[in-house]
C-alpha positions in Angstrom: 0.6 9.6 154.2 -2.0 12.9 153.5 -3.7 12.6 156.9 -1.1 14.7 159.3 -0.8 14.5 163.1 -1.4 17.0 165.1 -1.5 18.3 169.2 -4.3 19.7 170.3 -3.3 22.5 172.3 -6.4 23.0 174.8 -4.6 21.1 177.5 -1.7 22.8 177.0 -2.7 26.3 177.6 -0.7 26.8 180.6 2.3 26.8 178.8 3.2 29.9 175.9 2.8 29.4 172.6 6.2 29.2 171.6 6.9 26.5 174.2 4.3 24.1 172.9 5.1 24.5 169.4 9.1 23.7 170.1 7.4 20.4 172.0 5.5 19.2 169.7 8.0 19.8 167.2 10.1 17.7 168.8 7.9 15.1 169.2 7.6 14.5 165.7 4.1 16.1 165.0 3.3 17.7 161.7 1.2 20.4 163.4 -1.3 21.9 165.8 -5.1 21.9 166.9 -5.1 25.6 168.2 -6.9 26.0 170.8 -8.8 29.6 171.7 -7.2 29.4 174.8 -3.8 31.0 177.0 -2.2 33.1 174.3 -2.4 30.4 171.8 -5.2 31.8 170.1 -6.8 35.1 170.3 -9.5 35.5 168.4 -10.0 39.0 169.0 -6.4 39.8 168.4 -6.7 38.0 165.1 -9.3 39.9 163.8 -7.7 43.5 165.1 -4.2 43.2 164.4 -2.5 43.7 161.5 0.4 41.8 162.4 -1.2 39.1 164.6 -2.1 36.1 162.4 1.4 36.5 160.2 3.3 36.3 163.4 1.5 33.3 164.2 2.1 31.5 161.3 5.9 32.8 160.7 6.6 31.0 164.8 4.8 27.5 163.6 6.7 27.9 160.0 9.9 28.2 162.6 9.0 25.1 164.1 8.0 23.3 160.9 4.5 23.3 162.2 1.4 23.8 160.0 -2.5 23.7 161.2 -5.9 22.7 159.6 -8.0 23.7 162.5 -8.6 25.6 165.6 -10.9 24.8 168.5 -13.1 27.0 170.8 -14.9 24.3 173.3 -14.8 26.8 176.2 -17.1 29.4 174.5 -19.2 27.7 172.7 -20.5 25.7 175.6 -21.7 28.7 176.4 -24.2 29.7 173.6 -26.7 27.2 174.5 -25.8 25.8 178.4 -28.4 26.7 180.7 -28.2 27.1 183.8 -24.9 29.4 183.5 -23.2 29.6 186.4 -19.7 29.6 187.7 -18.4 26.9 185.4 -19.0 29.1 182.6 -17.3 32.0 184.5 -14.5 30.1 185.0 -14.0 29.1 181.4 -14.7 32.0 179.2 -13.0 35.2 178.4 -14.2 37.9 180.9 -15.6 39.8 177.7 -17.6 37.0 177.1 -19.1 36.8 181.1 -19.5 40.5 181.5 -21.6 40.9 183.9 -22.7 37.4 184.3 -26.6 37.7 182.8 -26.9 34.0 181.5 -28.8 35.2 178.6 -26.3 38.2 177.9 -23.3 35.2 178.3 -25.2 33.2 175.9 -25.6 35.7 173.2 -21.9 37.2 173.3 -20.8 33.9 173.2 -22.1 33.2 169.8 -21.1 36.1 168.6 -17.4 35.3 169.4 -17.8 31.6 167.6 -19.0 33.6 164.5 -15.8 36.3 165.0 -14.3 32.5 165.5 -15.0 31.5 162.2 -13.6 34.6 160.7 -10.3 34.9 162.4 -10.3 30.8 160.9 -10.9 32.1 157.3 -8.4 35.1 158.6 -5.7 32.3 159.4 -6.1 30.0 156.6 -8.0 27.0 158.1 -11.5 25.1 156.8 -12.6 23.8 160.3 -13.3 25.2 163.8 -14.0 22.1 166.6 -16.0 23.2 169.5 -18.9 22.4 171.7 -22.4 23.5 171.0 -23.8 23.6 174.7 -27.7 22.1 175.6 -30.3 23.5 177.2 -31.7 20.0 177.7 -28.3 18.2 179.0 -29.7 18.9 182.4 -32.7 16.8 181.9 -30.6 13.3 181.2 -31.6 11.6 184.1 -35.1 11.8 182.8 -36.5 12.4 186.6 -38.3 14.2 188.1 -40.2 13.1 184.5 -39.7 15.5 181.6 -41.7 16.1 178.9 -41.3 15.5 175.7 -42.5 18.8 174.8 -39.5 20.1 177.3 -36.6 18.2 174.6 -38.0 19.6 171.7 -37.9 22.8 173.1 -33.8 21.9 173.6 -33.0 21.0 170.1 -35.6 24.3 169.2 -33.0 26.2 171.0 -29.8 24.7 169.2 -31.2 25.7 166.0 -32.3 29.1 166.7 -29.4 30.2 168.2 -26.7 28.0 165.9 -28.2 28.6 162.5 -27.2 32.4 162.9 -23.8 31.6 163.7 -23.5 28.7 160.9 -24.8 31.6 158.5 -21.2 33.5 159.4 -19.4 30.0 159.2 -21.3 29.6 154.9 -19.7 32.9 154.3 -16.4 32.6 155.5 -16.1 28.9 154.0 -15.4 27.5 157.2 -17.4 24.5 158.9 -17.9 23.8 162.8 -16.9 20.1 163.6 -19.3 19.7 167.1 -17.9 17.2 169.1 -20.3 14.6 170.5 -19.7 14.5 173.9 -21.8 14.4 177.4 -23.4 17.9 178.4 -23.9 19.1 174.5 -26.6 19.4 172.1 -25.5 15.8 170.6 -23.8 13.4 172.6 -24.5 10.3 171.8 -25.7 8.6 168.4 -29.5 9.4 168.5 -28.8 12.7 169.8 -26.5 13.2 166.6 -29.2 12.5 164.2 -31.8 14.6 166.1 -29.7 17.8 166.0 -28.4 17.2 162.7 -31.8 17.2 161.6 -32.7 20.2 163.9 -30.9 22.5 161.9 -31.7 21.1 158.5 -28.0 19.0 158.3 -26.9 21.9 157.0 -23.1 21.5 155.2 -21.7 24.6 157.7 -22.3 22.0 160.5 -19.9 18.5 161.0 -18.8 16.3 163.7 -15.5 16.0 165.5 -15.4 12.0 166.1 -13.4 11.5 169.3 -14.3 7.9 170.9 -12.9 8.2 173.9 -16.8 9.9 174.4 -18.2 6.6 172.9 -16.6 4.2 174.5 -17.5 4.9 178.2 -21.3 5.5 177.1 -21.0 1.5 175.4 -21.4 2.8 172.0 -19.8 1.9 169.0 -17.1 4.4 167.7 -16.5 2.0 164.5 -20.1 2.3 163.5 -20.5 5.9 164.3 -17.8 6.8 161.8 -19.4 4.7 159.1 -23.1 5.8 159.5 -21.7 9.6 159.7 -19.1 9.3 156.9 -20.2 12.8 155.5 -19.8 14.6 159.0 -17.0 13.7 159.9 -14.8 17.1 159.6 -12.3 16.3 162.6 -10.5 13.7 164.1 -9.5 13.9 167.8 -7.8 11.0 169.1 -7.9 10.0 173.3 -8.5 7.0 174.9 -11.2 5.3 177.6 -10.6 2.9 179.8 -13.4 1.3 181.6 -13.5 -0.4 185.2 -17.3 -1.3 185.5 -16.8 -3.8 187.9 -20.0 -3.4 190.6 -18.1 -0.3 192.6 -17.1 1.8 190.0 -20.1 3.6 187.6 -20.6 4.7 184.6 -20.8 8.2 185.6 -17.8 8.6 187.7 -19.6 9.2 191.0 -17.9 13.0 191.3 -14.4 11.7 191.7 -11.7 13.6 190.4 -10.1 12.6 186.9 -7.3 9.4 188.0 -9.4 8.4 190.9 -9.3 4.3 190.5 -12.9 4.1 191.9 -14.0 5.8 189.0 -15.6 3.4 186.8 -14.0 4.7 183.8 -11.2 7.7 183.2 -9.1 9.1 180.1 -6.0 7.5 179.4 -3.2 7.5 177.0 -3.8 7.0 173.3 -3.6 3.1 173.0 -3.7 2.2 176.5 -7.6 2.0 176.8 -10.2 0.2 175.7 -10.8 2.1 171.9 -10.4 -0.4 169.1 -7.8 1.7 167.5 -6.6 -0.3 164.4 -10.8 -0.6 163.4 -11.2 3.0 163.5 -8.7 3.4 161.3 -9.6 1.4 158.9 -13.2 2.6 159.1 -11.6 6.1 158.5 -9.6 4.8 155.6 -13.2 3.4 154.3 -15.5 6.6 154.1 -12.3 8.3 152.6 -11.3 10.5 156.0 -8.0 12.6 154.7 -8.0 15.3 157.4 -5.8 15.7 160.8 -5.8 13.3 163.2 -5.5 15.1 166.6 -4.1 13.8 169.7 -6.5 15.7 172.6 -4.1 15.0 176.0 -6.2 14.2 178.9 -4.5 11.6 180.9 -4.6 12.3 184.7 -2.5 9.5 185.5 0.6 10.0 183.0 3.3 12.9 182.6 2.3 14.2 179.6 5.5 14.9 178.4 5.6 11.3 178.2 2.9 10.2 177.3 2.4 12.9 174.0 5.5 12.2 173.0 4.4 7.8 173.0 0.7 9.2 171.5 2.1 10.1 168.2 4.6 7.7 167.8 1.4 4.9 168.4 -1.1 7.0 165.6 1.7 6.5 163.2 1.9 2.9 163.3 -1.9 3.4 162.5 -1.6 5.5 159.7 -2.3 2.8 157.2 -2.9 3.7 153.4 -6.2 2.1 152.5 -5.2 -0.3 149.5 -5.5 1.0 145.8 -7.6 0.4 143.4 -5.2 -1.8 141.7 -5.0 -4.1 144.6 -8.4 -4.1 144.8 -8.7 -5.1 141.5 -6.0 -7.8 141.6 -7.6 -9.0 145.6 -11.0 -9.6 143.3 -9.9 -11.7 140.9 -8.6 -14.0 142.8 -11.3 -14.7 145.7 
């Protein structure tokens, strides 16, 4: 099978470098997502030091590890977010905060996902997955009444600050897979085509398909991957599982992730509500070769566990689609 497994790493940044790569490695997975995160990835470092990348690939060669992409989430949310606040402080590196200006955050933040790209091209890998942040995320309720004058000023402000940053990504050969996701620039399926088209659907720019995103929001993973076949860069794999049963909403009501009056939370990979074995063929169908990357987010599981059962499920999913000789054959016969 060409597609690999991999962990991402992001919700495993407590824990050294070393220690996730012997754990995944045990777990059977042929590599990691490498998140921007704990000492897992340093982007700085990787640019700066001679020795930095070399060393990092000589400790996942130890492990038998390899990896087609690396993530930075936590910063780019940052290049487009507004209000910054706390949250943002919280999340990114304190070069990246300084002193706290939002518009100073903002703009040091894209700088790092374009030194991002280039410690990727540094390290070997095609694909950084990340968030883009919005500037109009804040207006989703739609009340007190917005504008429409107000949104386009939102995907305005995508494209004038991300098409500089994709410039860096064309020359290093390396794409940004945005993952569609509540409080970014495209989180849903209309919102996908309006900031594809914001910034020209430029080649630098992809999608990260994760349904777990989908599902909660009543969308349809299935048809997202087959009306964005040629965006699709990244594949991140976690689970939904709704409870919308006249309690429990659709937007979680501020309880904490595992809460059961949350109308829906994260759970293991097949254990939720995602249509698993119709994604995959869907992926098989628009000819999806890259990693498939199991993103740990499961409040009410040991993760130990439960990573461990994650990749073990994918593989049973991992499906060749049939040849063209069976195809063939299958035709002449119906």
């Amino acid at each position: 099978m060409s597609r690999p497994i991999t962990l991402f790493t992001g919700q495993w940044a407590d824990l050294p470098f070393a220690e996730v790569c012997r754990l995944a490695a045990a777990w059977g997975y042929d590599g990691l997502e490498i998140a921007c995160s704990g000492d897992h990835f340093e982007v700085g470092r990787a640019l700066s030091e001679k020795d930095y990348v070399p060393n990092l690939r000589r400790l996942l060669d130890e492990h038998g590890l390899n990896v087609w992409a690396i993530s930075n989430h936590l910063v780019g949310q940052a290049v487009c977010d507004d209000p910054i606040d706390e949250r943002h402080r919280a999340i990114v590196p304190g070069r990246v905060w300084g002193d706290g200006e939002a518009e100073g955050v903002r703009q040091r933040a894209a700088v790092e996902l374009a030194d991002t790209a280039r410690a990727a091209e540094k390290l070997g890998v095609d694909t950084v997955v990340g968030f883009t942040g919005s500037k109009s995320w804040k207006y989703v309720a739609m009340f007190p009444p917005v504008s429409q004058a107000v949104i386009d000023d939102g995907y305005e402000d995508f494209a004038r600050r991300w098409n500089p940053i994709l410039d860096t990504f064309d020359e290093c050969g390396v794409r940004f897979a945005h993952e569609v996701h509540p409080s970014e620039i495209a989180y849903d399926y209309w919102t996908t085509k309006r900031a594809l088209a914001a910034i020209g659907d430029r080649a630098a720019f992809g999608l990260n398909w994760d349904p777990s995103h989908f599902v909660w929001q009543d969308l349809d993973p299935v048809g997202f991957i087959l009306d964005f076949a040629g965006k699709i860069y990244h594949v991140d794999c976690k689970d939904t599982r709704k409870r919308f049963d006249g309690r429990n909403g659709r937007l979680g009501s501020h309880l904490p992730w595992g809460d059961p009056r949350r109308g829906w939370d994260f759970v293991s990979t097949g254990h939720g509500d995602v249509p698993w074995e119709d994604c995959f063929r869907a992926l098989n169908a628009i000819g999806y070769s890259g990693p498939i990357s199991v993103e740990w987010e499961d409040a009410g599981m040991d993760r130990l566990r439960g990573a461990a059962e994650a990749v073990a499920f994918l593989r049973g999913l991992l499906f060749d689609k049939p040849s063209a000789a069976f195809d063939a054959a299958f035709s002449n016969q119906r």
